[in-house]
Residue, then its C-alpha position, 0 to 999 in steps of 0.5 A: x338647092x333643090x325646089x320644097x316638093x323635090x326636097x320631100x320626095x327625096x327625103x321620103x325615097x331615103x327613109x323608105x329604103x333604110x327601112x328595106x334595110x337598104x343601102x342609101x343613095x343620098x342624091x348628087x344628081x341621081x334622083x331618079x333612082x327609083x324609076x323602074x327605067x333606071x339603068x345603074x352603075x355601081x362603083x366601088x373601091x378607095x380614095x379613087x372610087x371617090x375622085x379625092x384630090x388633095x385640098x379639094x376632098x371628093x371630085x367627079x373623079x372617073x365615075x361621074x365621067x363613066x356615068x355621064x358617057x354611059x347614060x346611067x345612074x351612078x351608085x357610089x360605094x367608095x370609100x377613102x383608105x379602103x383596102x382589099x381587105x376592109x371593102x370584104x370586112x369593115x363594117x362602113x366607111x370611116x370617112x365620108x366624103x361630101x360631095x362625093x358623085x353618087x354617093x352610097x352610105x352603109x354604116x351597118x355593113x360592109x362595102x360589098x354586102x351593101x354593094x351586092x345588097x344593091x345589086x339584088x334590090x335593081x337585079x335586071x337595071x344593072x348595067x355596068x359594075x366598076x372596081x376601084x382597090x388594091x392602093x393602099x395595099x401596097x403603099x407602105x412597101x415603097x417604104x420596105x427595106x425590100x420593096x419587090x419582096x413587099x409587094x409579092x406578099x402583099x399580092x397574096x392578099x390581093x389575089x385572095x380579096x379581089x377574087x373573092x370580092x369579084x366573085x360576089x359581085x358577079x353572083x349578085x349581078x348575074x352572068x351578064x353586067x360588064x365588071x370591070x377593074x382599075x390598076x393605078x398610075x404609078x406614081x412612084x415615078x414621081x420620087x424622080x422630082x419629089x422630094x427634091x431633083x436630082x432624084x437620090x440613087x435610092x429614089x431612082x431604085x426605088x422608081x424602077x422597081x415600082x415599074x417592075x412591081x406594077x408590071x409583073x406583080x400587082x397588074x397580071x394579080x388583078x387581071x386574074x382576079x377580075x378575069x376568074x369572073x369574066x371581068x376585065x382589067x383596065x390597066x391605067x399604069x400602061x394607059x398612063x405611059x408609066x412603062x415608057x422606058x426611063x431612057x427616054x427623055x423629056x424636057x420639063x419646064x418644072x423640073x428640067x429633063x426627066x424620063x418620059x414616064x415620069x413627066x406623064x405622072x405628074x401631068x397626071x398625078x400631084x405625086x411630083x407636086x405634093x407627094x401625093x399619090x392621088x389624080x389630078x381631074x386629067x388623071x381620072x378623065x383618063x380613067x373614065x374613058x378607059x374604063x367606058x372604052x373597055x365597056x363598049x367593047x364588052x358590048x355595052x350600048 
């Protein structure tokens, strides 16, 4: 894949930042790390962080597409399964995904001690900071016997971890680099078509009570966190049309007329498809324009 010198200048580059105690970028496309006119974007996060799709493993995801339309070098933390709590606490990632963009490897410390380890070790090459995380800590509560009461509890933590994770990261990178999170699609929705259509009385509860979770709950949590900072929020949920109301209808050639919202999650999602909750490539293109959107706008170049 790469020419023999290129090959022995990266091996070198690797083994000299483990023995900094550094994290290491493994090389997808990001060889020029260490050039002193590198201008890093550091990712972190969960299975989306990642890009995972279903049968596929890691994708360019939304992180490739902010790197390429900001011009940095992407460093990647994110890692599948993580949860507010595991990217303060688990010491690396259990599951490594090849071809991950950008990847990042820390299997002696936590996600964001390797993350602000990082961010110190390029202080004034740091450019934008992402933030990927809060899924898995909510996913089991489409399974409780009282969803919205899941939730409420599960914010608690959520609130607690980002804001400290926030925090962290804003004291490593400075007053100054853009810090930006990411809320989900809600993909819930999908329970309208998946697993069988017409959806039953309680999959059409349970879909309109992910609505309500993600709008008065899990969305205004993560705001607050990231905004304790002076970082922003970028609210995919909305962005994905999930808060069209579920009056409106649209006709589907897979699934007949459903409500509008419900249709945006499976083009975008292959929850209707596979009961999966992961982007589909559309999905996470619509998160990366979102996310270099909100970039600009913070007065990035």
């Amino acid at each position: 894949m790469r020419k023999p010198l290129l090959a022995l200048f990266a091996v070198a580059s690797v083994a000299l930042t483990a023995l900094a105690g550094l994290p290491v970028l493994t090389g997808t496309g990001t060889e020029a790390a260490g050039a002193a006119t590198t201008t890093y974007y550091v990712n972190l996060g969960d299975s989306y962080a990642v890009g995972y799709q279903p049968g596929i493993g890691a994708t360019p995801g939304y992180a490739r597409y902010v790197a390429a339309h900001t011009g940095m070098t992407l460093a990647n933390f994110g890692c599948g399964g993580a949860t507010t709590t595991s990217v303060l606490q688990t010491v690396g990632c259990p599951v490594v995904l090849p071809h991950t963009a950008g990847l990042m490897t820390y299997p002696t410390t936590t996600q964001i001690a390797a993350a602000d380890a990082f961010i110190a070790a390029h202080k004034g090459h740091i450019g934008l900071i992402t933030v990927s995380i809060s899924g898995n800590d909510v996913t089991a509560c489409a399974r409780s016997t009282n969803p919205l009461t899941c939730v409420a509890t599960a914010v608690q933590g959520i609130t607690t971890n980002v804001t400290a994770l926030a925090g962290d990261l804003r004291a490593a990178a400075g007053p100054t680099v853009p810090i930006i999170g990411s809320t989900y699609p809600d993909v819930v929705l999908g329970s309208y078509v998946h697993p069988v259509v017409p959806p039953s009385a309680a999959s059409v509860t349970l879909a309109k009570l992910s609505v309500a979770a993600f709008k008065g709950l899990i969305n205004p949590a993560l705001a607050k966190a990231y905004g304790s900072v002076s970082g922003v929020l970028v609210d995919v949920t909305r962005a994905s049309g999930s808060y069209v109301p579920l009056t409106m209808t649209v006709r589907t050639p897979a699934y007949g007329t459903v409500p509008v919202a419900v249709a945006n999650v499976c083009r975008l999602t292959w929850y209707c498809a596979k009961g999966d909750i992961h982007a589909k490539s559309v999905g996470y293109a619509l998160i990366g324009k979102l996310m270099v959107a909100r970039y600009h706008a913070m007065g990035g170049k």
